[in-house]
N, C-alpha and C positions, 0 to 999 in steps of 0.2 A: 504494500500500500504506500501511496506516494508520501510526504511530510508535508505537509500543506497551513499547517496551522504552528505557530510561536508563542508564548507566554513570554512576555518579559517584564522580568519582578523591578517596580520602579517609585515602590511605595517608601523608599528609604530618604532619612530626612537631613542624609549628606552634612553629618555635624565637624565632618573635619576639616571643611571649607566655607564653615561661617569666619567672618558676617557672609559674605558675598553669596550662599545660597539661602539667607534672612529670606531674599525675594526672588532668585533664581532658582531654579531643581538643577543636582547638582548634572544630571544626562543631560541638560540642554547645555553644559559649560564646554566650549567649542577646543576642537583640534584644530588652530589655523582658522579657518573660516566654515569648519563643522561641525554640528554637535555630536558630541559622542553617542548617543541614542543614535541618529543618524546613520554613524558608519557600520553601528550595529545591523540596521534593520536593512542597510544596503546589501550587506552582505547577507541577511535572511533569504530576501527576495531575488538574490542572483542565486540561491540554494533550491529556490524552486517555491517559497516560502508564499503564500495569498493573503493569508489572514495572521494582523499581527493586532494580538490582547494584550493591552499595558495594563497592568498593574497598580494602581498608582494611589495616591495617600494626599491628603489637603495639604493645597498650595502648587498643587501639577498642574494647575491650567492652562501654563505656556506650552506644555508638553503636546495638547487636545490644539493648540494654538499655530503650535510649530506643522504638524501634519496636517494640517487644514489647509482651505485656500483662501487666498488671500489675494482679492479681485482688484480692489483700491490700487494693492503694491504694484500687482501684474500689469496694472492699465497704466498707472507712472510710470514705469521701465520701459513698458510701449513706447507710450509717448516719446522719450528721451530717446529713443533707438536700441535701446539695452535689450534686441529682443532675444538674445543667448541667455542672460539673466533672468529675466520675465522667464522663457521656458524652465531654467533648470526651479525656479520656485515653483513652477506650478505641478512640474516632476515629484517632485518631494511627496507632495499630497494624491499623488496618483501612484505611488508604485506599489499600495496594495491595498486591501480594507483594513483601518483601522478597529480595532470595539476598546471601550476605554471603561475600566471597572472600578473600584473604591475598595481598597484591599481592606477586610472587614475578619472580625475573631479576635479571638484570645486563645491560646498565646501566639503571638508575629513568630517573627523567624524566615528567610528564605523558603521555608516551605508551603506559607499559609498563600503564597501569590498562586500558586499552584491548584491548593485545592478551591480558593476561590473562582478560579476559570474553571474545572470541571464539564461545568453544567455546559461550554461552550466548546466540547469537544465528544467526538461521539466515541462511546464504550468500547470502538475495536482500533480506534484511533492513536496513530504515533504522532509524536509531536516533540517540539523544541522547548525547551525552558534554558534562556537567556539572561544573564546581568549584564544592565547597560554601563555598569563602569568598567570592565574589564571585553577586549577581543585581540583577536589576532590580527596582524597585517602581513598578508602571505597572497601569492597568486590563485591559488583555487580555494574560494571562500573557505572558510573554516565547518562553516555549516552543512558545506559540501562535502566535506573531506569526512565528517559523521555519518551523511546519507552514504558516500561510498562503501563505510564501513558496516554499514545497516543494510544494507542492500545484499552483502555477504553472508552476515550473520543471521539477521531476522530477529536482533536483540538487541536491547541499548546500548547505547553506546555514548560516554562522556569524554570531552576532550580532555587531553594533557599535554602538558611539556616538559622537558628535562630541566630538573633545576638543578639549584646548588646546595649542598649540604645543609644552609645558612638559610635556605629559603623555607627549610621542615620547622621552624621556628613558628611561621605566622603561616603556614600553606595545609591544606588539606595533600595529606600522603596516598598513594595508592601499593594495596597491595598485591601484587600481580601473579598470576597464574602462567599456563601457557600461550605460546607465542605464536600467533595467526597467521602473521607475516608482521615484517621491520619494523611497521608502525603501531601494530594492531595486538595487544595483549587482553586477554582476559584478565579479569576483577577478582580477587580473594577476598578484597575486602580494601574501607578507605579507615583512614587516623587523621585526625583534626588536630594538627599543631602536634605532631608529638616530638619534636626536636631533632637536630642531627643524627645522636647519638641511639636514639631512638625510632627514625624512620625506615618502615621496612624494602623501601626501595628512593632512586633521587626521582620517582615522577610525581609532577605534582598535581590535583586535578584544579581545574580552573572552570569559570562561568559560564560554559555551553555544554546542555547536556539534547541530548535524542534518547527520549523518553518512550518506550511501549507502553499497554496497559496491565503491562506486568506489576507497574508500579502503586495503583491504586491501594490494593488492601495495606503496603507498607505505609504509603502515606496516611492512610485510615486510622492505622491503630497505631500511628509514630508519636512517640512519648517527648515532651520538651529532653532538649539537650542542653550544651554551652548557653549560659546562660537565661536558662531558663525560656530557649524560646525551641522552635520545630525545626531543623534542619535537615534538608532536602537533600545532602549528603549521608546523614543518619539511615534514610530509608533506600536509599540508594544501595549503602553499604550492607544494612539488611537484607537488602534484595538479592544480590553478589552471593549470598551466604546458600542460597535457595533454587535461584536461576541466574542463567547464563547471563552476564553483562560484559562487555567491552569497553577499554580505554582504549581512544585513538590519538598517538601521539602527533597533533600537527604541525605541520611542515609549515613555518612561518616565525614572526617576530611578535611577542605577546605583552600586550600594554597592557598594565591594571591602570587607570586614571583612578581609582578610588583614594588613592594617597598622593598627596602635595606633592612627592618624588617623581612618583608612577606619571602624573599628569605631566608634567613639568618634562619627563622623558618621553612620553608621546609627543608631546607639539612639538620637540627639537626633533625628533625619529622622521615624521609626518614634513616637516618645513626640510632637513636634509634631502628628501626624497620627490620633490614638489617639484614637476618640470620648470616650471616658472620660478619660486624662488630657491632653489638646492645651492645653486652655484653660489649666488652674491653671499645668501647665510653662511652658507662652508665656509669662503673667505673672512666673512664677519668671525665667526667662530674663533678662526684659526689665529686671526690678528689679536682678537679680544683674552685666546687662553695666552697667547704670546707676551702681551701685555699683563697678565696676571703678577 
């Protein structure tokens, strides 16, 4: 069955880049001149992706704002000639259907965006569950490179990447079974933060999962975790324990934006690679650490 349908959890109230998300969400805080939601859902919809369900929590309504159209804009950029501009806006709100929910329950957690979409995915249905502050910047979508591996298997499958020792600190670890091919491991099981010293392999899983509906009864009867909230790794990991799941290690460069770092290392990643401004920044760069 095709993947057609995306949850992406967006109800978080982004408290490591106040003030400036006071009045902004922290997914519409742009890479360059994108929002990271944005580059997220681009890549859904070049995955094959129709219908994208945000998740979302008071104070998103630039979010419902940002995918919509916006006629006034379109028709000023007309007028001035801009009409490359005017199309890529009105692009935005067309490359898929939007539905926009109010993430709702006790207790939150990564997993409660989930089972609040349910009702908008049907019982034999696979699908994506997405965070919009972390993605890949690779050639063949990330969410691609999932259905590839789903299209093998016939079983979930969540991304990963090779980290560093130092990354088993703050990263959800996997632990791996046998090996599919080069990329493609099976799931023994995942560990949330359990340190260098203690992680039982360096991959680490990250924000994009391809979910079957293998998953429901775990998410049903999933018990708060890490503080006290549902983690959508939790049931993940319980699933791994029962039925067959996959990690697809992908082939790319992976920004978390959720940390001041993370961000700060996406818009230099995204501006080095930018046909338009790569070169003159590089040179900025290079004069600039020169002069350090």
């Amino acid at each position: 069955m095709k993947v057609q349908k995306a949850i992406i959890a967006a109800a978080g109230l982004g408290t490591r880049f106040l003030p400036q998300t006071k009045a902004m969400p922290k997914e519409i805080l742009p890479i360059v001149d994108k929002p990271v939601i944005q580059i997220v859902v681009e890549q859904l919809v070049a995955s094959g992706v129709t219908d994208i369900i945000i998740v979302t929590g008071y104070s998103k309504r630039s979010l419902e704002d940002h995918f919509d159209r916006s006629e006034e804009l379109e028709q000023a950029l007309e007028a001035k000639g801009k009409h490359e501009l005017a199309k890529q806006i009105r692009d935005v709100a067309e490359m898929a259907n939007f539905i926009y929910l109010r993430q709702k329950g006790e207790p939150k957690g990564n997993a409660r965006p989930v089972l609040n979409a349910r009702h908008l995915l049907r019982p034999d249905e696979p699908f994506f569950v997405v965070f919009p502050d972390d993605f890949f910047r690779c050639e063949t979508p990330y969410p691609q490179q999932l259905v590839e591996a789903y299209e093998k298997t016939g079983s979930s499958v969540i991304s990963l990447f090779s980290a560093r020792p130092e990354d088993a600190e703050r990263l959800g670890m996997v632990k791996t079974g046998e090996q599919l091919d080069e990329r493609t491991h099976r799931l023994a099981g995942l560990v949330e933060k359990p340190g260098a010293e203690n992680t039982p392999s360096l991959f680490a899983s990250v924000g994009s999962f391809l979910l079957t509906p293998d998953i429901w009864p775990y998410l049903e009867n999933l018990q708060p975790g890490v503080g006290g909230e549902l983690v959508l790794a939790d049931a993940i990991s319980q699933m791994a324990q029962e039925k067959t799941v996959y990690g697809k290690v992908i082939e790319g460069t992976w920004h978390d934006t959720g940390s001041k770092a993370g961000y700060l290392q996406a818009i230099v990643d995204h501006a080095l690679v930018d046909p338009v401004l790569g070169d003159d920044f590089r040179k900025y760069l290079h004069q600039r650490l020169q002069n350090d």
